[in-house]
Backbone as numpy.savetxt, mean C-alpha at the origin, in Angstrom:
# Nx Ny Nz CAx CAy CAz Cx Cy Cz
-25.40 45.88 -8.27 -23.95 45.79 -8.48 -23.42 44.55 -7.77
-22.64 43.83 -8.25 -22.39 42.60 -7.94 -20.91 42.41 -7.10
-21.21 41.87 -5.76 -19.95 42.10 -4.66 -18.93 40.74 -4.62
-17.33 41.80 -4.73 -16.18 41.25 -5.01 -16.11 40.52 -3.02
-16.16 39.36 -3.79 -15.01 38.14 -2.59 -14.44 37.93 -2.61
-13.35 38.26 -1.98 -11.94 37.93 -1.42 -11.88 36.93 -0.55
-11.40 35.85 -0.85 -11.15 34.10 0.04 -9.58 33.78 -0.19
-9.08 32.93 0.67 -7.64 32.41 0.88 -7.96 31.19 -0.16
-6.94 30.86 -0.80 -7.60 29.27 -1.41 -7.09 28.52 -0.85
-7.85 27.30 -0.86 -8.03 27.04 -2.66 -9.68 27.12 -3.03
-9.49 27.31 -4.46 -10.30 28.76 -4.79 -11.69 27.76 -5.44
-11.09 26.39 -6.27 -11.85 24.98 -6.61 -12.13 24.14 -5.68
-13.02 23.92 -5.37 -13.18 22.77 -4.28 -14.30 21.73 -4.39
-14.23 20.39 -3.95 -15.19 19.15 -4.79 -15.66 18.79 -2.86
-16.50 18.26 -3.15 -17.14 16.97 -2.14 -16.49 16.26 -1.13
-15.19 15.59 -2.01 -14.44 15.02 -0.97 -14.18 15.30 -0.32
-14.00 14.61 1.19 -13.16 14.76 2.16 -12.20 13.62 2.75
-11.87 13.62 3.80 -10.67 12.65 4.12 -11.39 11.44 4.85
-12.68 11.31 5.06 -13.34 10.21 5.52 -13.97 9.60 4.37
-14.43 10.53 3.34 -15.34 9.64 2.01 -14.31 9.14 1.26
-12.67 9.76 1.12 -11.54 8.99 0.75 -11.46 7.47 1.56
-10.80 7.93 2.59 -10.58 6.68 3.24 -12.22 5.40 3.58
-13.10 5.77 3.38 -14.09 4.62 4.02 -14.06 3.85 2.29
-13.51 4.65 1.34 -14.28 4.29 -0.52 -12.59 3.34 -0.36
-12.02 3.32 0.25 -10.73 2.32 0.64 -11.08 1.41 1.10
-11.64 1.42 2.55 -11.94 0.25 3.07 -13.12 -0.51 2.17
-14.22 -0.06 1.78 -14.98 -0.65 0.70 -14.27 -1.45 -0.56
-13.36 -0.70 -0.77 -12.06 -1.49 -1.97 -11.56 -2.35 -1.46
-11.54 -2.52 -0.31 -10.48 -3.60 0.22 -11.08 -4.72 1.01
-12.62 -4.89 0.82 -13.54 -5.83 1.46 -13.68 -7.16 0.22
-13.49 -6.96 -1.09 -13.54 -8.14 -1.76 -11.87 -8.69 -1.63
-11.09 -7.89 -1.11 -9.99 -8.71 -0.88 -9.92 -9.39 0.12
-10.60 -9.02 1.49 -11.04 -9.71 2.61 -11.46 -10.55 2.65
-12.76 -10.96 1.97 -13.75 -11.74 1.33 -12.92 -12.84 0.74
-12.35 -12.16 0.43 -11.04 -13.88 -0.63 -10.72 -14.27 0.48
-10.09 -13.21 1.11 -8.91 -14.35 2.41 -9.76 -14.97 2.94
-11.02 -14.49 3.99 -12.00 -14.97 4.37 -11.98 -16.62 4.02
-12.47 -16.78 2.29 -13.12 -17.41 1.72 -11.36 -18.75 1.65
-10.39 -18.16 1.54 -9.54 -19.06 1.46 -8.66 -19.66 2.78
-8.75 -18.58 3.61 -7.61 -19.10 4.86 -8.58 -19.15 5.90
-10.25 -19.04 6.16 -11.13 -19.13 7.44 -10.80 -17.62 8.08
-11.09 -18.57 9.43 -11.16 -17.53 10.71 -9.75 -16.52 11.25
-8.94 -17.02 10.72 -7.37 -16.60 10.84 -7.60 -14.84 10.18
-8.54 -14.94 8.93 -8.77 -14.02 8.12 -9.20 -12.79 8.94
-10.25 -13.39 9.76 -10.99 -12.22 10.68 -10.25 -11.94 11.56
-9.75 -13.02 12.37 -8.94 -12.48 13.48 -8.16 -11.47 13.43
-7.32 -11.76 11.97 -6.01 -10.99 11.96 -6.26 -9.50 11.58
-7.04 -9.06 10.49 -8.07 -8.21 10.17 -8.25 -7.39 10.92
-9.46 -7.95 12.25 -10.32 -7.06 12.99 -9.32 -7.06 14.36
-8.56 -7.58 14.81 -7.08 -6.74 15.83 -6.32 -5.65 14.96
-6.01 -5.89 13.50 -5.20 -5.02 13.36 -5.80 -3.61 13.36
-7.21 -3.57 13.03 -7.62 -2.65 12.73 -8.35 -1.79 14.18
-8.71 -2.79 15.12 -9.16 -2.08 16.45 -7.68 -1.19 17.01
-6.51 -2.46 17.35 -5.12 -1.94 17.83 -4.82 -0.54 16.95
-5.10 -0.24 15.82 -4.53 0.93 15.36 -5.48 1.89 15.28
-6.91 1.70 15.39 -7.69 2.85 15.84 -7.67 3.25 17.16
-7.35 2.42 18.02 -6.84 2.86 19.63 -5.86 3.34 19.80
-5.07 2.89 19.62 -3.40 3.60 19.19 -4.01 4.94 18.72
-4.18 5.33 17.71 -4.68 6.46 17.20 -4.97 7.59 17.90
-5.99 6.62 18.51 -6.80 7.74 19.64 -5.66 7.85 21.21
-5.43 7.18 21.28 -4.26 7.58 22.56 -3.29 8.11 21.99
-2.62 8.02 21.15 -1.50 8.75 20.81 -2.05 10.37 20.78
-3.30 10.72 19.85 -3.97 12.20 19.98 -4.05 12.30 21.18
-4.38 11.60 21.89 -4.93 11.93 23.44 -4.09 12.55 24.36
-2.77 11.87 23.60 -1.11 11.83 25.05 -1.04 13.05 24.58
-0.93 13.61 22.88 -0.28 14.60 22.26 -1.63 16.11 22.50
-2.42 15.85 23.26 -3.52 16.83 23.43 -3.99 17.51 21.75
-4.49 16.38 21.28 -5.13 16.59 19.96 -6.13 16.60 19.89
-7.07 16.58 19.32 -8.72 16.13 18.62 -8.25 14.75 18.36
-9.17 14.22 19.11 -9.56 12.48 18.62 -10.23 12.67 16.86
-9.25 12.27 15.62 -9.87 12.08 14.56 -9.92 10.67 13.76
-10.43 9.83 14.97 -10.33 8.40 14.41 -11.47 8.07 13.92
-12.35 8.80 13.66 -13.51 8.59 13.28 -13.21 8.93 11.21
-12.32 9.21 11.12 -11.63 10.05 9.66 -11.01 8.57 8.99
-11.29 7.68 9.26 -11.32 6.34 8.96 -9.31 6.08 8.12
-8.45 7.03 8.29 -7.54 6.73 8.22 -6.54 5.51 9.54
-6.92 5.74 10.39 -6.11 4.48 10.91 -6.73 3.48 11.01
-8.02 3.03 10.39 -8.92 1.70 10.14 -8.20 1.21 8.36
-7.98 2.26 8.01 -6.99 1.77 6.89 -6.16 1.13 6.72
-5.34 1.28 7.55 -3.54 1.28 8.32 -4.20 -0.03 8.85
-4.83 -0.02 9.62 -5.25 -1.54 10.16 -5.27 -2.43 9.18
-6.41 -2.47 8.36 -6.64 -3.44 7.79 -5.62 -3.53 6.73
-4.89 -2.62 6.13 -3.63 -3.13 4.84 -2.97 -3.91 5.56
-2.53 -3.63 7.10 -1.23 -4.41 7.79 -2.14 -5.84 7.88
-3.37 -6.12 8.41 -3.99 -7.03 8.52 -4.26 -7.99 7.50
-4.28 -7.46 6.61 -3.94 -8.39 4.81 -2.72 -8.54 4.36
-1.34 -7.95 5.23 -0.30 -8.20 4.80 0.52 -8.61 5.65
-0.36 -10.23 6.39 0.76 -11.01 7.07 0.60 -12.34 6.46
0.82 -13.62 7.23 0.38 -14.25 6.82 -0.59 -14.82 7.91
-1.78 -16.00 7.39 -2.67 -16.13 8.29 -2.62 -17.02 9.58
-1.05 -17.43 9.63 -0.70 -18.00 11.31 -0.34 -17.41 12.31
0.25 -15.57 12.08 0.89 -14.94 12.70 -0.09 -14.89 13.74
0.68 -14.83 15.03 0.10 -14.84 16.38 -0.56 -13.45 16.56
-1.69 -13.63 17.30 -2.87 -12.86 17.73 -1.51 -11.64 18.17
-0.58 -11.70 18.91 -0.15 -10.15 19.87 0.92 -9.24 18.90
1.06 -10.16 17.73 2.55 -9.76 17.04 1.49 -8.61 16.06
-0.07 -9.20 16.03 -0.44 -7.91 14.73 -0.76 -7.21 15.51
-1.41 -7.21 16.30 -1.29 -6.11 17.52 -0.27 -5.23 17.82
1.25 -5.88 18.24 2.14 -5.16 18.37 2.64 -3.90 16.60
2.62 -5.20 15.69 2.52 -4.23 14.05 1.97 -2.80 14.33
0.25 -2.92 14.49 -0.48 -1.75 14.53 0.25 -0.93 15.34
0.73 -1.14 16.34 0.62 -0.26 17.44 1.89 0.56 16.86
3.11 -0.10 16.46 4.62 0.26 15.87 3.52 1.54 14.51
2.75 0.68 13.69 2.15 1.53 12.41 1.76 3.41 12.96
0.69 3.18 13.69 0.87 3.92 13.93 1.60 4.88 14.60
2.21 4.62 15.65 3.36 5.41 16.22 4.03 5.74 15.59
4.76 5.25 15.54 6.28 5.27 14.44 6.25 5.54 12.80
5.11 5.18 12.58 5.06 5.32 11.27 3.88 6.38 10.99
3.17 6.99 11.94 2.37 8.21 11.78 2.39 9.72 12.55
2.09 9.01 13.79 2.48 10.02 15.23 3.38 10.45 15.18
4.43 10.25 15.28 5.52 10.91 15.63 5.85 11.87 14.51
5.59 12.01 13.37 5.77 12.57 12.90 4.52 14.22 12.87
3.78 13.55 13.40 2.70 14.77 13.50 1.25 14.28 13.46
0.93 12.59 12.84 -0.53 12.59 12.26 -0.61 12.75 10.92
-1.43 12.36 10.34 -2.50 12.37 8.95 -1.33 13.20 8.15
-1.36 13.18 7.47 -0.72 14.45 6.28 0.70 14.73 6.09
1.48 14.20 8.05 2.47 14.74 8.17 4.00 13.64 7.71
3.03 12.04 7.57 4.18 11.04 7.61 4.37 10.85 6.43
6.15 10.93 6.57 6.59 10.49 5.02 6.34 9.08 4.49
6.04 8.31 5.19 6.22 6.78 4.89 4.65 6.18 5.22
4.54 5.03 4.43 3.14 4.72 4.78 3.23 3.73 6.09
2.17 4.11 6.68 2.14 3.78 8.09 2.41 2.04 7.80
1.34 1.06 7.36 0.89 0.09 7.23 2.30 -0.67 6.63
3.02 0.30 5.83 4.51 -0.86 5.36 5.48 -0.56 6.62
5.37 0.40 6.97 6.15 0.72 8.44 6.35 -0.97 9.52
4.76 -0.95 9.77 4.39 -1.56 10.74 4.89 -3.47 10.11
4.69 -3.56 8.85 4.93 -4.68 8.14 6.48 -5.06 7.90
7.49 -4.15 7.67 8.54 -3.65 7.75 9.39 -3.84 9.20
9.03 -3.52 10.32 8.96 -3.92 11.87 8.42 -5.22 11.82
7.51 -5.80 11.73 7.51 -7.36 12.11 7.99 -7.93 11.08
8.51 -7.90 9.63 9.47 -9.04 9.20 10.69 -9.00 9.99
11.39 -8.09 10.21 12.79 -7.71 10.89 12.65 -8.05 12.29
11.67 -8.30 12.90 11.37 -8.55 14.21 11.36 -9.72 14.39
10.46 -10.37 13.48 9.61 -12.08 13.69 9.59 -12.30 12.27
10.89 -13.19 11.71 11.34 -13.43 10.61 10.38 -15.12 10.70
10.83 -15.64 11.11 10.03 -16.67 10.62 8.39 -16.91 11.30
7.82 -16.21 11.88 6.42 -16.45 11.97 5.81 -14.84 10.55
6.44 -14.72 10.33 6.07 -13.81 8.70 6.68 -14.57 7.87
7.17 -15.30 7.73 7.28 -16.35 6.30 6.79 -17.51 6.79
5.98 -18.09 7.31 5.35 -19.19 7.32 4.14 -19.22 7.20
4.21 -20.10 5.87 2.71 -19.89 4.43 2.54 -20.88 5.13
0.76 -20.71 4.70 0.23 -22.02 4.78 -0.98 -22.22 3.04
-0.67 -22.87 2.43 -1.75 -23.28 1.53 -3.46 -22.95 2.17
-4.26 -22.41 1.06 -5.75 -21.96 1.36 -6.33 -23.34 1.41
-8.00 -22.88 2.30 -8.24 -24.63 2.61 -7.99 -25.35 3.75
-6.73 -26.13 3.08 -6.20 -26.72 4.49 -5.32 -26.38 5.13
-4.73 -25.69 5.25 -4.16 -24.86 6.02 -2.38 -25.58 5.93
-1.91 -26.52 5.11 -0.79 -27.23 5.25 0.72 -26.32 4.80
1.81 -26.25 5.63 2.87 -25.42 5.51 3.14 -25.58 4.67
3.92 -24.53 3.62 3.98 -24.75 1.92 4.60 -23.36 1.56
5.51 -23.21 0.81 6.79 -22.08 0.26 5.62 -21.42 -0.43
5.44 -19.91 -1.04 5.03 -19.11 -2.01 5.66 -19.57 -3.29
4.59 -19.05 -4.12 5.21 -19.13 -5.82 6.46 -18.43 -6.00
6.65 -17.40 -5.24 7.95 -16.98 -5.19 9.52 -17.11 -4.86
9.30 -18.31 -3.86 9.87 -19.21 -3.58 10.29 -20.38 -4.36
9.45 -20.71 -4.57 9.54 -21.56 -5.91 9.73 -21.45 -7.09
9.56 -20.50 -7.84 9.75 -19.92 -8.73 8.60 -20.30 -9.99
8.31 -20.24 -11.22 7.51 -19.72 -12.08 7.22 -21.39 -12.55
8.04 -22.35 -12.14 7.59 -23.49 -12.69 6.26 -24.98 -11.66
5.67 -25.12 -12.39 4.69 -25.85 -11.62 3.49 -24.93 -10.99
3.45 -23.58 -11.31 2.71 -22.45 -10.77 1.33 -22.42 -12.19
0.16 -22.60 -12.26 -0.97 -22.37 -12.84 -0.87 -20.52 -12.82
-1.54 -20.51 -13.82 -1.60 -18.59 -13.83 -3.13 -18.61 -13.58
-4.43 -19.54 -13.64 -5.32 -19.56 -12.72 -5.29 -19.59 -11.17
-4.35 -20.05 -10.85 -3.81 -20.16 -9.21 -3.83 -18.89 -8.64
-2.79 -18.25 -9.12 -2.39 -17.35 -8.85 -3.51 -16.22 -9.15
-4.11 -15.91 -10.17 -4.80 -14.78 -10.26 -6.30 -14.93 -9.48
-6.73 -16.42 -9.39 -7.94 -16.35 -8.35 -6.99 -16.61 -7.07
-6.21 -16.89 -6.46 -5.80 -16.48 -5.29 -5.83 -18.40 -4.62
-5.55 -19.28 -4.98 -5.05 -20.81 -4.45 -4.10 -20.73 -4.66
-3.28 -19.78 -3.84 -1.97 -20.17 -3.44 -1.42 -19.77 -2.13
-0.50 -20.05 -1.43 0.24 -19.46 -0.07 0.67 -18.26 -0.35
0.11 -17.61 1.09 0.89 -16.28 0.79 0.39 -15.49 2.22
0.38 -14.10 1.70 -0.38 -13.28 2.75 -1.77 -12.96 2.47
-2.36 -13.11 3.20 -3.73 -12.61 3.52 -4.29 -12.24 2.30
-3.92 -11.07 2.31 -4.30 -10.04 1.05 -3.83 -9.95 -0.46
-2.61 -10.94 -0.53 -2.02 -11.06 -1.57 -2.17 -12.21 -2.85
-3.10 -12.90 -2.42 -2.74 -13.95 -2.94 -4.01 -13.93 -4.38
-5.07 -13.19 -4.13 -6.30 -13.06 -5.52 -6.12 -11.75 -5.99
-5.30 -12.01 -7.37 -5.58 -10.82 -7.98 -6.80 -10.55 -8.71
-8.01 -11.49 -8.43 -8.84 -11.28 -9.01 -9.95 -10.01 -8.04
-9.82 -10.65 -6.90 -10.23 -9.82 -5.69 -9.47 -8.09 -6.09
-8.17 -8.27 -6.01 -7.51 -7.04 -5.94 -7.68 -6.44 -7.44
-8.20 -6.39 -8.30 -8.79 -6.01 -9.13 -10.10 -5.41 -9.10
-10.46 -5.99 -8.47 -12.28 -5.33 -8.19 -11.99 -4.07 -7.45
-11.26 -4.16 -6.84 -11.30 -3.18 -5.25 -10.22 -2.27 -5.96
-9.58 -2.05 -7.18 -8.81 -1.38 -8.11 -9.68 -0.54 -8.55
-10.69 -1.10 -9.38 -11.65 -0.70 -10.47 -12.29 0.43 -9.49
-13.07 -0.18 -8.26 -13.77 0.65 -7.71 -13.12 2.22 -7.19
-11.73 1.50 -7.12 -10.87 3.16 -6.29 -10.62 3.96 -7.69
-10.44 3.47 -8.58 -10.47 4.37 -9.91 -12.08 4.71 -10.58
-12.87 4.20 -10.18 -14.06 4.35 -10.80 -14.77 5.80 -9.64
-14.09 5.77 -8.10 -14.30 6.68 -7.31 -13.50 7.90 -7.43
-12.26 7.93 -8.10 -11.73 9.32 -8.68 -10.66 9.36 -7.48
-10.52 7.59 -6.82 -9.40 7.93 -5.48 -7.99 7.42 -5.98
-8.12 6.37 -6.76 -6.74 5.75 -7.27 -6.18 6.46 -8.99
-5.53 7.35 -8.59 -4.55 7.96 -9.92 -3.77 6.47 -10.48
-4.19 6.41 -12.01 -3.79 5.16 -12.95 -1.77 5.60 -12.79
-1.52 6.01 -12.26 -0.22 6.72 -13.38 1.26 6.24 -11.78
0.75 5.71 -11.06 1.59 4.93 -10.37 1.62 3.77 -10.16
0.36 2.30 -10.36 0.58 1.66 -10.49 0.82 1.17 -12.09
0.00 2.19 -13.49 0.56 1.64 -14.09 2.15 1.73 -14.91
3.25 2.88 -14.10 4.19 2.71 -13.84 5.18 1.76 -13.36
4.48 1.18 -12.32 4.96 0.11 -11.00 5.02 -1.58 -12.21
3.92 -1.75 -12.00 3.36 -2.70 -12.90 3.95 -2.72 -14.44
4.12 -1.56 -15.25 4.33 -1.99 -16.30 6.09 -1.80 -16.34
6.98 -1.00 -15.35 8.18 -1.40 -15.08 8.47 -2.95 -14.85
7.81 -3.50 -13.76 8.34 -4.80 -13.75 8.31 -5.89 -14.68
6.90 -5.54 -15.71 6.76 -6.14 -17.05 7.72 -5.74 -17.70
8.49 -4.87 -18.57 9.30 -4.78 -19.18 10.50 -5.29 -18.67
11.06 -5.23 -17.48 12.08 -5.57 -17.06 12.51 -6.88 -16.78
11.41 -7.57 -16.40 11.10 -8.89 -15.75 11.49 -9.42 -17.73
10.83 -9.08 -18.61 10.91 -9.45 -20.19 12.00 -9.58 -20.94
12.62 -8.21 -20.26 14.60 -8.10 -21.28 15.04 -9.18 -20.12
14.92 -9.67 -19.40 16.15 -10.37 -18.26 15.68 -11.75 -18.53
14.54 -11.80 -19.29 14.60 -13.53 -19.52 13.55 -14.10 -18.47
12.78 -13.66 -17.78 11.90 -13.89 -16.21 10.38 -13.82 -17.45
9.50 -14.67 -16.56 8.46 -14.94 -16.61 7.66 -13.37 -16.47
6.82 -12.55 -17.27 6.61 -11.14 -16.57 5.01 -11.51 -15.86
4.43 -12.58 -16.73 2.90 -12.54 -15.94 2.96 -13.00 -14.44
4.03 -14.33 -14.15 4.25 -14.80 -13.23 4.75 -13.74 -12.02
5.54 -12.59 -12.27 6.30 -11.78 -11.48 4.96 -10.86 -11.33
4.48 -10.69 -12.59 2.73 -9.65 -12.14 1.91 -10.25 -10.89
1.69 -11.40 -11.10 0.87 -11.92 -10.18 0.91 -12.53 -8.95
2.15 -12.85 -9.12 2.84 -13.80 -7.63 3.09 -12.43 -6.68
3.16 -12.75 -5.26 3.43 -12.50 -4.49 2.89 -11.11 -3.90
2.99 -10.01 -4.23 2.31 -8.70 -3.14 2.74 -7.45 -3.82
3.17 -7.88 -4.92 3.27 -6.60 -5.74 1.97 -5.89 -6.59
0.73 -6.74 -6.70 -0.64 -6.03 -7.85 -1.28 -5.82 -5.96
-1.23 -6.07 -5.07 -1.62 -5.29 -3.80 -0.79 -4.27 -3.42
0.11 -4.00 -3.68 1.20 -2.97 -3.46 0.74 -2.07 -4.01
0.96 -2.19 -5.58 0.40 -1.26 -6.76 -0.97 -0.49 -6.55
-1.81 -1.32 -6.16 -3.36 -0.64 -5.73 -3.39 -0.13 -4.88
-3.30 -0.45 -3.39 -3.46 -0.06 -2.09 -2.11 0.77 -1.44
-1.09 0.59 -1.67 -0.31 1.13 -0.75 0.85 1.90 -1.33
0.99 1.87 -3.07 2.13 2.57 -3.62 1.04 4.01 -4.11
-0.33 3.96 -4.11 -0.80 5.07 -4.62 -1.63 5.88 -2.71
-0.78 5.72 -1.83 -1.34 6.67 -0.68 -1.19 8.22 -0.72
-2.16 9.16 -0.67 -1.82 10.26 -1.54 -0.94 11.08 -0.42
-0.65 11.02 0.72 0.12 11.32 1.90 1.83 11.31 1.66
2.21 10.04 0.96 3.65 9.88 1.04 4.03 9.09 -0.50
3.35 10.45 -1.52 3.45 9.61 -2.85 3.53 10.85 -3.34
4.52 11.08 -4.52 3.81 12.90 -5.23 3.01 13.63 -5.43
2.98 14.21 -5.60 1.49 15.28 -5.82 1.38 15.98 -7.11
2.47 15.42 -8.29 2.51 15.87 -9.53 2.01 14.85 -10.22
1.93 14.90 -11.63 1.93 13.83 -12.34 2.74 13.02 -12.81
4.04 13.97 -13.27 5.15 13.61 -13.53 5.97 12.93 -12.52
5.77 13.39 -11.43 6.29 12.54 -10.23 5.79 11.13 -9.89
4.03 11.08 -9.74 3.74 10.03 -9.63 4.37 8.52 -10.87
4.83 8.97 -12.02 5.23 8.47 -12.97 6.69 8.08 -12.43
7.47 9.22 -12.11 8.99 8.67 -11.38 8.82 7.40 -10.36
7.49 7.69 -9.43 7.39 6.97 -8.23 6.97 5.84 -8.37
6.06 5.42 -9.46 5.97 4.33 -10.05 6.97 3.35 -10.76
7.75 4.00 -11.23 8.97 3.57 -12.13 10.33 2.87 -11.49
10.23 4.38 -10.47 11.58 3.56 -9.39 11.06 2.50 -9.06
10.14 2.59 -7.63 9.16 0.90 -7.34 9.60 -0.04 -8.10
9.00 0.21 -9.72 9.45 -1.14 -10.00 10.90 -1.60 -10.18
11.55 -0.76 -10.61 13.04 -0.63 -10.52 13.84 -1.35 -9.34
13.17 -1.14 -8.52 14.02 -1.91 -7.10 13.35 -2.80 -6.62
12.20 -3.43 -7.11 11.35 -4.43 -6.98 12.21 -5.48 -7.59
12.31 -5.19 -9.15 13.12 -6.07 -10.06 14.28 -6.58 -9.60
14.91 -5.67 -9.13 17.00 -5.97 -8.47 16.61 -7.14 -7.60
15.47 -6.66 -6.28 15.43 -7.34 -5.21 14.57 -8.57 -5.33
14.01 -9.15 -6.64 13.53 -9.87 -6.54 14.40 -11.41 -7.29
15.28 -10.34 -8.10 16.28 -11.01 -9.06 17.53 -11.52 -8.91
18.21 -10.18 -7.47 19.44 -9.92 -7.22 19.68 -10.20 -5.88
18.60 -9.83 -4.92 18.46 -9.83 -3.64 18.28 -11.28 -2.95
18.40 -11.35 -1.38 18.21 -12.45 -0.98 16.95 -12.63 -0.52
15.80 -12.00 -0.30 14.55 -11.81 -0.63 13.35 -12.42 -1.52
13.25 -13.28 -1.41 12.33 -13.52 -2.82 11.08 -12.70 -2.97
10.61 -11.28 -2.11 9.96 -10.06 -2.26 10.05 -8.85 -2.29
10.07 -8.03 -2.64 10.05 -6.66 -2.18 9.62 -5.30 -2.43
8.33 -5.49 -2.30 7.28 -4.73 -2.56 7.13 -3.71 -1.43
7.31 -4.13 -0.22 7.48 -3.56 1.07 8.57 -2.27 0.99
10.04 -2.68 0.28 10.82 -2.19 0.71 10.99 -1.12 -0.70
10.57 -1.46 -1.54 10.35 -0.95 -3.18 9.74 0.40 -2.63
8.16 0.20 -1.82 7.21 1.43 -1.82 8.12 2.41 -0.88
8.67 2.09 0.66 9.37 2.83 1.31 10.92 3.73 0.89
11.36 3.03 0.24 12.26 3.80 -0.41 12.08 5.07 -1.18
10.53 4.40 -2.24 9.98 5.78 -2.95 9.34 6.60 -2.27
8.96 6.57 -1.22 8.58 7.16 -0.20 9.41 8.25 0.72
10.80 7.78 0.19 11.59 8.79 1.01 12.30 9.71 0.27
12.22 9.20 -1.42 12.52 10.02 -1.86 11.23 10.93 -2.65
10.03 11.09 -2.12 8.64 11.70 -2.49 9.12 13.40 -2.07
9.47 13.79 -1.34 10.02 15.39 -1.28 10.54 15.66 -2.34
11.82 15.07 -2.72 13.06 15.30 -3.48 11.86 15.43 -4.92
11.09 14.41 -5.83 10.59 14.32 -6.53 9.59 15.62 -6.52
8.90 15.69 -6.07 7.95 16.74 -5.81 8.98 18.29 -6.08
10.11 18.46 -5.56 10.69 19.61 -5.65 11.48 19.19 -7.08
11.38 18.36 -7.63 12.07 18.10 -8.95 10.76 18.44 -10.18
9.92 17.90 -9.87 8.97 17.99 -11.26 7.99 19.03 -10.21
8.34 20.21 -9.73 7.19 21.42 -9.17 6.72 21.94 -10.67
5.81 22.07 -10.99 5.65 23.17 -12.49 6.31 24.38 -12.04
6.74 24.92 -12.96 7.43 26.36 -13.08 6.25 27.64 -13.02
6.68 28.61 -11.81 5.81 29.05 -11.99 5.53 30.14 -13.37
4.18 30.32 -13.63 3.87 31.75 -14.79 5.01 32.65 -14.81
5.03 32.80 -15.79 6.33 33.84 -16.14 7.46 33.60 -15.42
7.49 32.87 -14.64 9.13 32.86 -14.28 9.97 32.43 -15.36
11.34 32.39 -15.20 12.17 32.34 -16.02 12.33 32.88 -17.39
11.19 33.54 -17.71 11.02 34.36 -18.69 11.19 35.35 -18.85
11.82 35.48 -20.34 13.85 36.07 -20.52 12.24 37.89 -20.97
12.80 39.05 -20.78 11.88 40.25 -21.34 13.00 41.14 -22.01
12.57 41.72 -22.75 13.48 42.98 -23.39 13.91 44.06 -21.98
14.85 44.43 -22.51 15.32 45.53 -21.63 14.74 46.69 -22.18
């Protein structure tokens, strides 16, 4: 006779866990490294491997102060490191990405509880704090190569800009932003690993194409310039402070681009990819309690 089990769920359960998530990230995000590497030198590593030590220490002292389990080994704040570490530019001084991490995680993880508990992604937190902090050592590009001071395509706008430039990554910018050819690979692989859901960046992405199209704007140029196809991959699909529906992830994609467009069009900004993801980020509750599925039989009308 065959014996009934009774378990709490969830009742389906796969392989993953929160370290084979996050390390199949950092693996995604090594041919984008590899570009910067390959285009801005040693600036690449430096900036990189501080951001990412400062916020695994942080990590671990913050659990430590808060009498937690040390879970820095769960490769989430080596994450947080390295996105903030690809999203400066490659002159910023050795203590300011340091100080980033340290703001990322605190403020933008800890305090709220750790892993699971922050509404906002740590890594735009921390990026978010040093533009507002250190406005001009975060806008000062330097061209790949030789390193010579030089405005973004965004700055400049869509004319005199190659769409080879831009998509292999010879142009000024941040770290991480500048090869969408790189950030493509490290796309493929997070969707080919079952970690990146298609249905927020291609929301994000194909909002700003349409919109960027009715207003008269260049849409490949607005695709590729500046930190929005790294946004879209790495930091608008974090499954922590993004919906958990489908239908939502579709809202969350949509707004993004929605306020990407204003602020890139309307704003005094010539970016805002940063401020696009955090916004949708705060409204990720509200969404989630908007598109919940209904449960079975509720609302369902019965004879008397």
């Amino acid at each position: 006779m065959s014996q009934l089990i009774v378990s709490p769920s969830p009742h389906v359960r796969d392989e993953d866990t929160t370290q084979k998530i996050m390390f199949a990230v950092v693996i995604a995000l090594c041919p984008v490294w590899i570009g910067s590497i390959y285009f801005f030198g040693f600036d690449a590593i430096r900036l990189v491997l501080l951001a990412s030590l400062a916020a695994v220490a942080t990590e671990a002292v913050c659990q430590k102060m808060r009498g937690k389990p040390i879970t820095i080994w769960d490769g989430s704040a080596l994450v947080t490191g390295m996105l903030l570490g690809l999203n400066v530019p490659p002159t910023l001084p050795s203590w300011m990405i340091i100080l980033g991490s340290i703001v990322a995680i605190t403020i933008g993880k800890q305090v709220f509880g750790g892993l699971g508990y922050n509404p906002f992604n740590p890594a735009l937190v921390g990026r978010a704090f040093l533009v507002s902090s250190f406005t001009l050592p975060m806008t000062r590009w330097t061209t790949p190569f030789d390193g010579i001071t030089a405005a973004t395509p965004l700055a400049l706008g869509s004319l005199g800009v190659e769409y080879a430039d831009l998509f292999f990554g010879v142009i000024p910018g941040s770290l991480g932003e500048t090869s969408a050819f790189a950030i493509l690979i490290g796309g493929i692989y997070l969707f080919y690993r079952g970690v990146l859901d298609y249905r927020i960046p291609l929301g994000y992405l194909g909002t700003v194409l349409v919109l960027t199209t009715l207003l008269g704007q260049d849409p490949v140029f607005h695709l590729l310039a500046g930190s929005l196809l790294f946004g879209a991959v790495y930091m608008a699909t974090c499954m922590v402070t993004t919906p958990i529906t489908p239908r939502g992830r579709w809202i969350f994609g949509i707004g993004a681009g929605v306020i990407l467009v204003v602020i890139r069009l309307w704003g005094s900004l010539p970016e805002g990819v940063t401020y696009s993801i955090l916004l949708m980020n705060a409204l990720t509750p509200l969404i989630n309690r908007w598109t919940r599925p209904r449960i079975y039989g509720q609302g369902v009308k019965t004879s008397a």
